[in-house]
Each structure stands twice: as structure tokens, then as C-alpha cells.
N, CA, C and O of each residue as an XYZ file, in Angstrom:
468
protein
N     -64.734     81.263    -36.616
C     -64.915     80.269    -37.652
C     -66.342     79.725    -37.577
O     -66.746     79.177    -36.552
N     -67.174     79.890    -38.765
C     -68.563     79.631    -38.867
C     -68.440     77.351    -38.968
O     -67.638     76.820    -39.736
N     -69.045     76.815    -38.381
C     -69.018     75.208    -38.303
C     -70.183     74.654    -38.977
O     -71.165     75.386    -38.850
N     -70.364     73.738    -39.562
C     -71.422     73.055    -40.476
C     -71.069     71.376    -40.606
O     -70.119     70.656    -40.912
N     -72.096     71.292    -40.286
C     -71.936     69.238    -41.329
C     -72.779     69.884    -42.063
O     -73.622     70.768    -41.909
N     -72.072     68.798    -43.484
C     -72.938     68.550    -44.551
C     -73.172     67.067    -45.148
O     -72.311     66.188    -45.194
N     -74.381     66.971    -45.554
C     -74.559     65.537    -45.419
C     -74.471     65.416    -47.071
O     -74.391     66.514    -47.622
N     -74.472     64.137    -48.054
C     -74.504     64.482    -49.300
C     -75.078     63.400    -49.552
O     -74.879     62.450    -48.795
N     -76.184     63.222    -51.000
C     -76.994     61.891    -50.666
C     -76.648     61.773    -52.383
O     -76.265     62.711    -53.082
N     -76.953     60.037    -52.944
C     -77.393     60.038    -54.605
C     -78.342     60.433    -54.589
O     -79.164     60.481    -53.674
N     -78.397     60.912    -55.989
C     -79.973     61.295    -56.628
C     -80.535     60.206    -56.787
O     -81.705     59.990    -56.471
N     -79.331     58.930    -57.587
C     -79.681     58.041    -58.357
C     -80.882     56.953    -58.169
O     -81.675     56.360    -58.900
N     -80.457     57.051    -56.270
C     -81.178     56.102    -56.004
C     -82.268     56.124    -55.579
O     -82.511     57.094    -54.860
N     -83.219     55.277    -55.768
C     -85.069     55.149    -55.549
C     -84.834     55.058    -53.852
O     -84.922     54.079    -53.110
N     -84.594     56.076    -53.635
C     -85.138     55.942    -51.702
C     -86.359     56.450    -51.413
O     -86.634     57.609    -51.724
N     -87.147     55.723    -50.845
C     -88.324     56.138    -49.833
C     -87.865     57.480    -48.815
O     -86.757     57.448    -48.281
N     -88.627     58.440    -48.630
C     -88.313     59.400    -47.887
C     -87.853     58.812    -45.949
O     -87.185     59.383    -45.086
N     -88.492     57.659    -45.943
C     -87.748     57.283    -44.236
C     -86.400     56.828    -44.212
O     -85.526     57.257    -43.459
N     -86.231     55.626    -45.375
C     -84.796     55.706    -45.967
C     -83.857     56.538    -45.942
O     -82.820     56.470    -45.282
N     -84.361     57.740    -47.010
C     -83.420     58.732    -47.313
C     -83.044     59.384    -45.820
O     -81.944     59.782    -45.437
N     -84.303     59.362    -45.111
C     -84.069     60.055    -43.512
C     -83.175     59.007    -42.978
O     -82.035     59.393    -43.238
N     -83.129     58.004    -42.432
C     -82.185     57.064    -41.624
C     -80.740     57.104    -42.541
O     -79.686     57.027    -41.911
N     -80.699     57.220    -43.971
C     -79.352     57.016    -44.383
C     -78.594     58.582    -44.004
O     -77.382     58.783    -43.922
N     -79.450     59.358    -43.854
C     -78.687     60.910    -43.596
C     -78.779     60.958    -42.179
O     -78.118     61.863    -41.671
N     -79.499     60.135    -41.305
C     -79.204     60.573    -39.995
C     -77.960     59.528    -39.545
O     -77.231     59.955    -38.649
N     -77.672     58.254    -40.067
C     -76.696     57.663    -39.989
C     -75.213     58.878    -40.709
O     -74.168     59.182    -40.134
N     -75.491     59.124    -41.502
C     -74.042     59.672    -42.087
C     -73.758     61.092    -40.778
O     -72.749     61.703    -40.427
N     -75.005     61.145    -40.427
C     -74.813     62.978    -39.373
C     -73.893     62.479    -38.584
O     -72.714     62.829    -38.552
N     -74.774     61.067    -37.470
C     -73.828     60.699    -36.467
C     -72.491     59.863    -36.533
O     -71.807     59.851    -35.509
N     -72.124     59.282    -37.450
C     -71.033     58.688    -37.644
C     -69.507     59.875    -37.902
O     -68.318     59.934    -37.590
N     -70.499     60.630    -38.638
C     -69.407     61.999    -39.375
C     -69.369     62.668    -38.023
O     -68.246     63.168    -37.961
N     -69.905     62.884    -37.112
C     -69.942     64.158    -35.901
C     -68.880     63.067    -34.451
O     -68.155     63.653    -33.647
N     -69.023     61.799    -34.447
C     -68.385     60.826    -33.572
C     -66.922     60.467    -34.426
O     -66.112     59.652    -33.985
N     -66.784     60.997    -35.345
C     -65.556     61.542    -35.958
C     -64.545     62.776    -35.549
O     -63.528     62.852    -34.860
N     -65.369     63.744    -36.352
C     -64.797     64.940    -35.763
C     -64.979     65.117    -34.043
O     -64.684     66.063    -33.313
N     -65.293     64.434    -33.889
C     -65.282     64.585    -32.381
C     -64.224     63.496    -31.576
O     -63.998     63.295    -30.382
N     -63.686     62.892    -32.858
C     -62.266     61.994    -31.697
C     -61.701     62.917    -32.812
O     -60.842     63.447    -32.108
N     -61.536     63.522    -34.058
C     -60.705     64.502    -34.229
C     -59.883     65.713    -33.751
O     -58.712     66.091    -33.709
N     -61.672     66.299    -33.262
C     -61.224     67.688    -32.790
C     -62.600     68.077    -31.676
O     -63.684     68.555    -32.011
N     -62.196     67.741    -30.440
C     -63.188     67.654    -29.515
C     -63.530     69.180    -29.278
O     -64.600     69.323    -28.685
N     -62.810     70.475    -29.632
C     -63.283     71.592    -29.606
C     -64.731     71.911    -30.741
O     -65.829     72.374    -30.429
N     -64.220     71.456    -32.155
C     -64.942     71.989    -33.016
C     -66.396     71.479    -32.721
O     -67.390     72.168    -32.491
N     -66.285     70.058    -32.782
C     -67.449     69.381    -32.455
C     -68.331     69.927    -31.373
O     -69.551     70.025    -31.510
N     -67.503     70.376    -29.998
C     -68.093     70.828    -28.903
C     -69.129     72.413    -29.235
O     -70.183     72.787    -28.719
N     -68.215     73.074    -30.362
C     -68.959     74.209    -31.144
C     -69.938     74.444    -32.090
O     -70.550     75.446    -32.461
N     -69.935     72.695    -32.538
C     -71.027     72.700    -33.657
C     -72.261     72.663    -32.343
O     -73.095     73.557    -32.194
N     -72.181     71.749    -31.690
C     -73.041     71.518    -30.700
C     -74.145     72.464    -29.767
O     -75.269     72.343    -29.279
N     -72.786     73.727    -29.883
C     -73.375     74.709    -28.725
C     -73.990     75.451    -29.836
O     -75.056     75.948    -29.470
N     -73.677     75.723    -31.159
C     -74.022     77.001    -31.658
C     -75.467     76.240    -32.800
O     -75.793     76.899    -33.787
N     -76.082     75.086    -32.556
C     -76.924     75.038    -33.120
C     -77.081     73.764    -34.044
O     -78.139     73.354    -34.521
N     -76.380     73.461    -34.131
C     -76.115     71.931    -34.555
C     -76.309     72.764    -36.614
O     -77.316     72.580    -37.298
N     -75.649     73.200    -36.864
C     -76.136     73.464    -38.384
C     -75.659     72.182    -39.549
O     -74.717     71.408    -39.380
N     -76.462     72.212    -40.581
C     -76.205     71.167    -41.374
C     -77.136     71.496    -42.824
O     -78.138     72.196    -42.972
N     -76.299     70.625    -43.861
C     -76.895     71.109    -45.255
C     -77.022     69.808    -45.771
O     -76.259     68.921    -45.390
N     -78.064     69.566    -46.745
C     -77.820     68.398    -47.458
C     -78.715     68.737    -48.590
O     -79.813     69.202    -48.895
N     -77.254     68.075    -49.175
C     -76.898     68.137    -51.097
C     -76.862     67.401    -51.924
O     -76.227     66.588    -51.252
N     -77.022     66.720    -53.203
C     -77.220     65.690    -53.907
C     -76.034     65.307    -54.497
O     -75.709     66.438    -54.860
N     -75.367     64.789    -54.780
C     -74.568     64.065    -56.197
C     -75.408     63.468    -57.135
O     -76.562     63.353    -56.723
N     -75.160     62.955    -58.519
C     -75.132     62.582    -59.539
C     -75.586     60.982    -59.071
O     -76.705     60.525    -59.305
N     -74.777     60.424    -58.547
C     -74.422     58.884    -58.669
C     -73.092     58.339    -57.512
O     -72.505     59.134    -56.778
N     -72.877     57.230    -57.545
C     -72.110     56.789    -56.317
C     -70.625     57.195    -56.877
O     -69.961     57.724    -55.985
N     -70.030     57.099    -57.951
C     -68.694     57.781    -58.297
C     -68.321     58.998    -57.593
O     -67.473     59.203    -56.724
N     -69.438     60.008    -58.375
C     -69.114     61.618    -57.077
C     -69.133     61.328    -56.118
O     -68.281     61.953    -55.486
N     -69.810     60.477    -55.371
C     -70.113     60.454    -54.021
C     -68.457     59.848    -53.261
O     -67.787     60.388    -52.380
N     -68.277     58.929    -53.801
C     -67.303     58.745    -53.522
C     -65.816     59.495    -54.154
O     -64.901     59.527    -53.332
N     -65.593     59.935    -55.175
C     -64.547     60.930    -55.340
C     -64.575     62.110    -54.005
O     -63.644     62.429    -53.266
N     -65.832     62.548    -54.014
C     -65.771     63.398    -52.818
C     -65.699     62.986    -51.568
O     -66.313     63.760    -50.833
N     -65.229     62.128    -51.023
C     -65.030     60.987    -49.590
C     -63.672     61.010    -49.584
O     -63.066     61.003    -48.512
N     -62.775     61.051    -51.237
C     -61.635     60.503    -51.025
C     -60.690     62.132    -51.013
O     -59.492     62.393    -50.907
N     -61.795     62.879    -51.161
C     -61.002     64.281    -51.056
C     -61.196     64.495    -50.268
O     -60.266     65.286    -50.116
N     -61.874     64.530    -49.056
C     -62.183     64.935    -47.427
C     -61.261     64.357    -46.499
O     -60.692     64.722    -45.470
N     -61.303     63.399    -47.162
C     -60.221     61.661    -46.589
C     -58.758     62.200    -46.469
O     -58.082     62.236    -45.441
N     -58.300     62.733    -48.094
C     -57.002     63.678    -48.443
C     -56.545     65.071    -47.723
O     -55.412     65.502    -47.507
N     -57.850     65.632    -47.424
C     -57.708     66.696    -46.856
C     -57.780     66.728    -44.874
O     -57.568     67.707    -44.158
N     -58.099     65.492    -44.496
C     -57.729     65.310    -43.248
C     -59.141     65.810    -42.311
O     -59.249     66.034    -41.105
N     -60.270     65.881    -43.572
C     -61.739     66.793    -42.600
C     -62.577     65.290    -42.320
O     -62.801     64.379    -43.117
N     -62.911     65.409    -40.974
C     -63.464     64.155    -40.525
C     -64.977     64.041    -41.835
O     -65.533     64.914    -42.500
N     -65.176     62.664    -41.734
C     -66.260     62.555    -42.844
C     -66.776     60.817    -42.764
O     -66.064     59.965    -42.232
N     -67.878     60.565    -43.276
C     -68.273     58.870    -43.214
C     -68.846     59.033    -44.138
O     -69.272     60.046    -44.693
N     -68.911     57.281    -44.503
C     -69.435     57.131    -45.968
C     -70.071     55.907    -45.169
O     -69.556     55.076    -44.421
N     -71.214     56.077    -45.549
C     -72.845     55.216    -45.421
C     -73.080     54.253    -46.050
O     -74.017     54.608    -46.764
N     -72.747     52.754    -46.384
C     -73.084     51.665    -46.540
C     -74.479     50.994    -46.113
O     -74.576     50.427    -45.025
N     -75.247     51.055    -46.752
C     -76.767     50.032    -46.242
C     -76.647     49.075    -46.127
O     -75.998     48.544    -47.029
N     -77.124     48.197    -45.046
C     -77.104     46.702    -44.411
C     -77.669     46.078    -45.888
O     -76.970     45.240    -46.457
N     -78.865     46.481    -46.448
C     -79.734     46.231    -47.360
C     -80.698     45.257    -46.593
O     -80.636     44.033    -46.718
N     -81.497     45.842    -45.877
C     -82.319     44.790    -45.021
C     -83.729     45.183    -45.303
O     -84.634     44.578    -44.728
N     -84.102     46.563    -46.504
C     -85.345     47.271    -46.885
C     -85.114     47.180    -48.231
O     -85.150     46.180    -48.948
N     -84.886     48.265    -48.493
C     -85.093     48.942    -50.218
C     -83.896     48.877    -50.879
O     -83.984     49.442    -51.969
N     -82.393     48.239    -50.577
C     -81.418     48.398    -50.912
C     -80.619     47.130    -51.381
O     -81.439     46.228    -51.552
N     -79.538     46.767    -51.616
C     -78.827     45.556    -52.011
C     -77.840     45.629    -50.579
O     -77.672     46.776    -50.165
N     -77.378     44.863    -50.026
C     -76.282     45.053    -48.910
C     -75.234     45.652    -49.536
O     -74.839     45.280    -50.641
N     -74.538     46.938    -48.659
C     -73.429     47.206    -49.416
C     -73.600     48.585    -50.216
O     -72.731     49.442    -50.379
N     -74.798     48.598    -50.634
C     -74.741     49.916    -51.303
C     -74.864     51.503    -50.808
O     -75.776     52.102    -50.237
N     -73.946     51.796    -51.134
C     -73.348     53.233    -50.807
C     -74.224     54.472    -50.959
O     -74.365     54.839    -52.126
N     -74.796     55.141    -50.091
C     -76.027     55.958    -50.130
C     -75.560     57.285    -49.907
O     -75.639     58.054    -50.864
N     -74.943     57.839    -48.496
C     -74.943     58.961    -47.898
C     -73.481     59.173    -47.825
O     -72.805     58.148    -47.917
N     -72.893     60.230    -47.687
C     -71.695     61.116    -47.062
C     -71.822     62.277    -46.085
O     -72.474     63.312    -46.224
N     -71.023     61.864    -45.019
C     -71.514     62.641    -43.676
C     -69.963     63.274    -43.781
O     -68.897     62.701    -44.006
N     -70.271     64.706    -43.526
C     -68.937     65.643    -43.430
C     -68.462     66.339    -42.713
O     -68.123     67.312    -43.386
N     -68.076     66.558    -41.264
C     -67.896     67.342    -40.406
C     -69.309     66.895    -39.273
O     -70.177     66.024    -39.324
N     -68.968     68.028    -38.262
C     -68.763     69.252    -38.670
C     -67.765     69.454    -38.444
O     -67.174     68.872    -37.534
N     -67.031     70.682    -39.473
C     -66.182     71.458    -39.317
C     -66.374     72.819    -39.969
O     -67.427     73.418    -40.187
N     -64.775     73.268    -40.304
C     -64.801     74.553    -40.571
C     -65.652     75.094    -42.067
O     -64.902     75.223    -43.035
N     -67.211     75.425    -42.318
C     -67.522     75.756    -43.125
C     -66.681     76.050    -44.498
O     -66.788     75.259    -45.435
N     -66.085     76.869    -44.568
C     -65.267     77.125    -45.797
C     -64.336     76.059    -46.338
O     -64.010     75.974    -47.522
N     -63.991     75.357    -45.492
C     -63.081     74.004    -45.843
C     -63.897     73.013    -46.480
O     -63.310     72.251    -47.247
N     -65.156     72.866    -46.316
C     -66.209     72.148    -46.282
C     -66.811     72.567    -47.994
O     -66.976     71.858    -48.986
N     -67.006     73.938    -47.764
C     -67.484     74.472    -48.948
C     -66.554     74.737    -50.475
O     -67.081     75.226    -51.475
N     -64.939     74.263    -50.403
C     -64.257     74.333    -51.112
C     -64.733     73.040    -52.137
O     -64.663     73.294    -53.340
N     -65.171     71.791    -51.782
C     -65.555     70.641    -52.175
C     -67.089     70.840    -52.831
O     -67.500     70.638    -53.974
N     -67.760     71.323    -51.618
C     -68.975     71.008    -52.297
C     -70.281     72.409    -52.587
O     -71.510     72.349    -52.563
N     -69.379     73.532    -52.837
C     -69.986     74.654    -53.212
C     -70.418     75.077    -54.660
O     -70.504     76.163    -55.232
N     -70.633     73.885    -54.987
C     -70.952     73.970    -56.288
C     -72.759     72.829    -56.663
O     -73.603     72.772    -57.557
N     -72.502     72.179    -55.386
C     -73.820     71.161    -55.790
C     -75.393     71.407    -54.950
O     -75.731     71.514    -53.771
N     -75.689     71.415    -55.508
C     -77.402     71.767    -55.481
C     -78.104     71.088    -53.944
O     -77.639     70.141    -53.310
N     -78.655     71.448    -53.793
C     -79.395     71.377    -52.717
C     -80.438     70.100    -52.869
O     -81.090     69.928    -53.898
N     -80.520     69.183    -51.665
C     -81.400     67.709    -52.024
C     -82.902     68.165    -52.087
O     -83.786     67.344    -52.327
């Protein structure tokens, strides 16, 4: 079984590129300290084989969140990224989706359709 996080960000929003970096490195580790009280094997495999990871855009905070509540449904570890709002943001607002890692193809049933950030 090939393993992946994927991280998923808005387009919508005006992030500064250090931003956009801290809101996707927050969603990596929250989503991976997941699957890892999930499934301490897989995690242990994302780890050894390279740490792989993709990150993809949504539309706006709706997709972002429809797709949280299908990961959520489907039982694949995942976090959803809230900003303190202490920079560029309002407190509260919903930026990143951190997904696994897990089993690639499970992963890619959701979001094999959206474009690359």
C-alpha cells in the first residue's frame, strides 16, 4: 500500500507565502499526530518511506470543509486548521486541511480531481 498526506489549502484567501507555509505545516502535523493515535503502523510507514505529501487547492472554505466531513465519514485521520488570527487573518478562520497519512487511493477517491496549489 503506497501512503501520502495531503494537505488542501483556499485559493480564496490573500495568504502571504510564510502564512500559507505555517497554515500547511500546522495541518501536516496535527493530521500525522492523528493517524498516528489511529494507526501507529501506517504512520510509522509514512515516516520510514519518505514522508510523501501533496498540496492542493479548493475553491473556498465550503469545499474545504465538505471535504473534512467526508474524511471525518470515512474514518481517514484528517485536521482542519483554524487561525488564531494574530497576522493576516480574522480569529477563527478556516485555512488548511491536513489528511493522513494514509492509504493513497483512499485519499485520492476525495481529492483526485483538484489541482495542484
Amino acid at each position: 500500500m503506497e501512503v501520502k498526506q495531503t494537505i488542501i489549502v483556499r485559493k480564496d484567501l490573500d495568504m502571504g507565502a510564510g502564512k500559507l507555509a505555517a497554515q500547511c505545516a500546522h495541518a501536516s502535523v496535527l493530521s500525522f499526530l492523528e493517524a498516528q493515535r489511529v494507526d501507529k503502523d501506517i504512520a510509522r510507514q509514512w515516516l520510514d518511506s519518505g514522508q510523501k505529501k501533496i498540496v492542493l487547492k479548493v475553491e473556498d472554505e465550503d469545499s474545504l470543509k465538505k471535504l473534512y466531513e467526508a474524511f471525518k465519514f470515512k474514518k481517514i485521520p484528517c485536521a482542519l486548521i483554524n487561525d488564531a488570527g494574530l497576522t493576516q487573518l480574522p480569529p477563527g478562520t478556516t485555512t488548511t486541511l491536513g489528511i493522513g497519512p494514509w492509504d493513497s487511493a483512499a485519499i485520492d477517491q476525495f481529492t483526485g480531481k483538484l489541482k495542484l496549489m
